[in-house]
N, C-alpha and C positions, 0 to 999 in steps of 0.2 A: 026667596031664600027661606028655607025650613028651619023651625025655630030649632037650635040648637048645633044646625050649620053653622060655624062662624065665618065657612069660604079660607080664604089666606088673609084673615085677618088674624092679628093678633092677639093669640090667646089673656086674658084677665090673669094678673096675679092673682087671684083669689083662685079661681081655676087652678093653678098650677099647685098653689099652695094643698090643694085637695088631692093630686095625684099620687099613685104607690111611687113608692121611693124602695131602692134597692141598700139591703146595709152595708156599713161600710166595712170594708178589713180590718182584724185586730190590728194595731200598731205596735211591735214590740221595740222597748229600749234596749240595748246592748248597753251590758254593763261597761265601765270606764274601766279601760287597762291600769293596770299599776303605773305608777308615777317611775318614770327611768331612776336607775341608781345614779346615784349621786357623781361614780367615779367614772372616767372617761378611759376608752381604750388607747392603745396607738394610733388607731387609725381616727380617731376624734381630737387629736392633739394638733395644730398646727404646725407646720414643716419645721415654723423656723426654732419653735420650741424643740424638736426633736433631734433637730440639727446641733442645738446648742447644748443639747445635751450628751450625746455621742463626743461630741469637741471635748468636754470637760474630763470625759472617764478615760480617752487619749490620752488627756495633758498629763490625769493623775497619774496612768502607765507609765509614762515615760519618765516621769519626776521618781516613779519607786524605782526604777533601774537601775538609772543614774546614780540613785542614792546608795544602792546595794554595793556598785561597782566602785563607787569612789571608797566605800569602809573595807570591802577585801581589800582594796591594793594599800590603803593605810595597815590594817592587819596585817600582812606582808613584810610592807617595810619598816615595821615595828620589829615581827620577826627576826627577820634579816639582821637588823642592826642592834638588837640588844645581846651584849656581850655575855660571853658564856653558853649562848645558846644553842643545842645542835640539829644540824640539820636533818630531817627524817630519814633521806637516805642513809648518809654516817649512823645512824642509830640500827638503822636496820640489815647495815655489814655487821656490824659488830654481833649481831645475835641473831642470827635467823631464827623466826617462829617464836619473839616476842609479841607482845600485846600489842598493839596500837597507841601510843601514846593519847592522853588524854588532853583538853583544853588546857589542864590546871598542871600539867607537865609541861607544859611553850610556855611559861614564866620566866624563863632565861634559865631555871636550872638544869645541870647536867642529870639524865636518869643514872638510877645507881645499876650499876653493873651487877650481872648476874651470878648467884650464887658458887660458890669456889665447890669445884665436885669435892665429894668424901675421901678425904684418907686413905690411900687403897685399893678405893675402885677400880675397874677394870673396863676401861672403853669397850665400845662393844665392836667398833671398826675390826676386821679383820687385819693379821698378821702383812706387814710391808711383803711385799717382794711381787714380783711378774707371774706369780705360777699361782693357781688358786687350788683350793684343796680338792676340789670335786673330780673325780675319775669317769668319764664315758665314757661309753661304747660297752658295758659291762665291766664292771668295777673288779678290779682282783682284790687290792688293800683301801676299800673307803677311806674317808678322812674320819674321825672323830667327832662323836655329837658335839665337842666343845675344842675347839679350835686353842690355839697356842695365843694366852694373854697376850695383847698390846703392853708398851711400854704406858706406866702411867705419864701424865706431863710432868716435864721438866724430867726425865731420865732419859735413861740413851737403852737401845736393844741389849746390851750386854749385862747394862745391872737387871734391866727384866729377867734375861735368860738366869744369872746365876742367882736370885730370887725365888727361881721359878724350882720348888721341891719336885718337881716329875722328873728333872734335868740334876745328877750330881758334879761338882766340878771338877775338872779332869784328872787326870794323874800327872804330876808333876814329871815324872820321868815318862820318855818313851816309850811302849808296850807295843809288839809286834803282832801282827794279826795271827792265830796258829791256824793249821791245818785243819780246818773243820771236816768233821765226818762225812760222810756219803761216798758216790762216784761221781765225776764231774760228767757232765752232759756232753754229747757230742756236739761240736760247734761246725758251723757252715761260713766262713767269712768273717766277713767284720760290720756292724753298725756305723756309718758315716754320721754323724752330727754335726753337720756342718753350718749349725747356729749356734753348737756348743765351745766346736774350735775342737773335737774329739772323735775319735773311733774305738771301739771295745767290742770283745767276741758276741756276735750274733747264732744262736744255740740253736740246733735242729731239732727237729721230730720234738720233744715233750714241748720244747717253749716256743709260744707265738707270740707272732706278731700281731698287735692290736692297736688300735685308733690311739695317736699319738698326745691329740690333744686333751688335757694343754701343758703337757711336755714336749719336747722334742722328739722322743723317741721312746717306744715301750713295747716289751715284752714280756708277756705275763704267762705262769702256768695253766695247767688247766682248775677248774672248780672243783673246789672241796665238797661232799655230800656231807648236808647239814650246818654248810658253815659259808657266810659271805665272803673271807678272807684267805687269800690265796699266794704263791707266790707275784713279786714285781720287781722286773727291770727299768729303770727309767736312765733317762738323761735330760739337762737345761742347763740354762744359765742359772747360777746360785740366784735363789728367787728370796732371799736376807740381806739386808745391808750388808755390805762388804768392811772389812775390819780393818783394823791396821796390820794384823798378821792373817795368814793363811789358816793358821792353828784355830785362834777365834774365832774368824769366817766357818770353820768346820764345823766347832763349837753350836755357833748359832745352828747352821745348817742339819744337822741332828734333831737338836729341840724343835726345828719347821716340819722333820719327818713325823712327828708324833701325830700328827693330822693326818697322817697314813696309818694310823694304828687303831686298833679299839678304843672308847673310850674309858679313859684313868689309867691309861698305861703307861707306867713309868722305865727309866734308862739304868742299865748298869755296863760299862764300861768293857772291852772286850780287851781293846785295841788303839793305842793311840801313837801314830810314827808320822814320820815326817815322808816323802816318798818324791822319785824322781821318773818325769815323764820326759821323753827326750832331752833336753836341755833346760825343761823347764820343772819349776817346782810345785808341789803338793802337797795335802795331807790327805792322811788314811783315818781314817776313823772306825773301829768295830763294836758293837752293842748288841745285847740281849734285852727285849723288849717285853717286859712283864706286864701282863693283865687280864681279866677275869671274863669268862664266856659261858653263857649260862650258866654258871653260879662253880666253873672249873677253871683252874687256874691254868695261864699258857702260855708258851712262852713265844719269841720269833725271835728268828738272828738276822740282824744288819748291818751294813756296812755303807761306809760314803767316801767317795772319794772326789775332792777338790784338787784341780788343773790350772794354775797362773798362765794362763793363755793369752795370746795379746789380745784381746777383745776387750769389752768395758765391764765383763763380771768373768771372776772363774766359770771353772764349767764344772757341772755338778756330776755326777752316776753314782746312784742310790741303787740298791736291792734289799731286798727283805722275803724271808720268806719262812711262813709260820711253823711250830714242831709239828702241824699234820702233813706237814712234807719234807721234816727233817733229812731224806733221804737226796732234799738237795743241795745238803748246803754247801756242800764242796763246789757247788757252782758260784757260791761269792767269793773263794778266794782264784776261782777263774777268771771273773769279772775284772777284780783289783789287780792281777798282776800282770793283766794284757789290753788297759788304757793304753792308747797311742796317742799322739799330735796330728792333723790334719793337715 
């Protein structure tokens, strides 16, 4: 063995301690994470914690319900049975389009009733009756921008009418319709009114017939140049309260015409007789109807006449027809003296 051979023998520590040695890797520490928060999630919570908890926020649901339910129905029947007190319905027939009552009005007292209108006033409800003032189909005599006052409350139509300065009250004596001017029209037949319980001359060539409603029946001249208002025939049932006499009935039934007139047009008296239709009775009514058109003064002549028909209202026929066709007015004393029965 050659010196420094050592064969498979085992190398000497001291040998070994002599050999290159390879260095070692740096060793790095990783910094220490932060320390958990203190507060735990849902999902760190134990079931039965969770469960017990869910239970509670139930119970407390159900305990507010209850509670709310059982004070309405006491509120209720405190309501209900304190004297005096009324119920919201009854409060809200009594006044359509008041306020809502407040908590501090359910104290058992009654609300005070709503103020007493003025003195005076004038409703603004349109005039009683079936016939409304508006004319279609091309209007011959409009109504009036201001319609015939309502009665105020607590009067009756007749103290309205004889109230009413547009309307004078009648002539105590009878006055007979006269002969009014012009030539009367050629008539073709007769107008059937068989709503009105009447028939009266139907006029050829100048006067037409035109859309009825909402009268019964109408014929109208032709149109004035420069002017809305033109001759009109009509017929209906008196669309006024009906009176205790015929005369009255008339009365009213006059003052309803004015809503066929200009407006501010006032009445003066022509004509006032009693008249007889077959077997049955009538009145005749004639007037001059004065009022101002573009800043000139003008006049129309009319006439009305009321039919005691058996039906549940007379039966009306009106005409008017203004001074720019004064040339007919010999057609209203045509009109009135050739009313028949049906």
């Amino acid at each position: 063995m050659s010196p420094g051979d050592y064969g498979t023998k085992a190398v000497p520590t001291y040998v070994a301690a002599e050999a290159e040695t390879t260095p070692l890797p740096k060793i790095t520490v990783p910094e220490a994470p932060p320390p958990p928060s203190s507060g735990k999630g849902l999902g760190d919570l134990p079931m039965r914690v969770v469960y017990r908890t869910i239970a509670t926020v139930a119970a407390v649901a159900v305990v507010g319900v209850a509670g709310t339910a059982v004070v309405l129905a006491g509120h209720n029947a405190t309501s209900q049975s304190t004297p005096g007190n009324v119920p919201g319905n009854t409060v809200a027939a009594a006044g359509a389009g008041a306020p809502a009552a407040s908590p501090a009005d359910l104290s058992g007292s009654v609300p005070s009733a709503p103020p007493s209108p003025v003195p005076g006033a004038v409703p603004s409800a349109a005039p009683s009756g079936g016939v409304s003032g508006g004319v279609s189909g091309g209007p011959s005599i409009e109504p009036s921008a201001v319609a015939s006052p309502s009665p105020s409350p607590g009067t009756t139509a007749m103290d309205a009418a004889l109230s009413d300065p547009r309307v004078p009250v009648l002539p105590a004596s009878s006055k007979k319709l006269r002969n009014l001017p012009g030539k009367s029209a050629a008539t073709r037949g007769l107008i059937k009114d068989r709503r009105s319980g009447v028939a009266f001359p139907r006029f050829a060539k100048v006067w037409k017939l035109a859309k009825a409603s909402p009268f019964a029946s109408r014929q109208v001249l032709p149109k004035v140049k420069g002017s809305a208002f033109r001759g009109l025939l009509v017929s209906c049932p008196v669309p006024i309260p009906v009176q205790d006499s015929l005369r009255d009935t008339a009365f009213l039934a006059a003052r309803w015409t004015l809503n066929h007139h200009p407006s501010g047009a006032t009445i003066t008296w022509a004509a006032s007789q009693p008249i007889r239709v077959g077997k049955q009775d009538g009145w005749l009514l004639g007037y001059n109807v004065h009022y101002t058109l573009k800043g000139k003064k003008r006049t129309s002549m009319a006439a009305i006449a009321l039919v005691d028909v058996s039906l549940d209202k007379p039966a009306l026929v009106f005409v008017t027809i203004p001074d720019t066709q004064k040339k007919h007015w010999r057609d209203i004393n045509t009109v009135m003296s050739r009313i028949k029965l049906l």
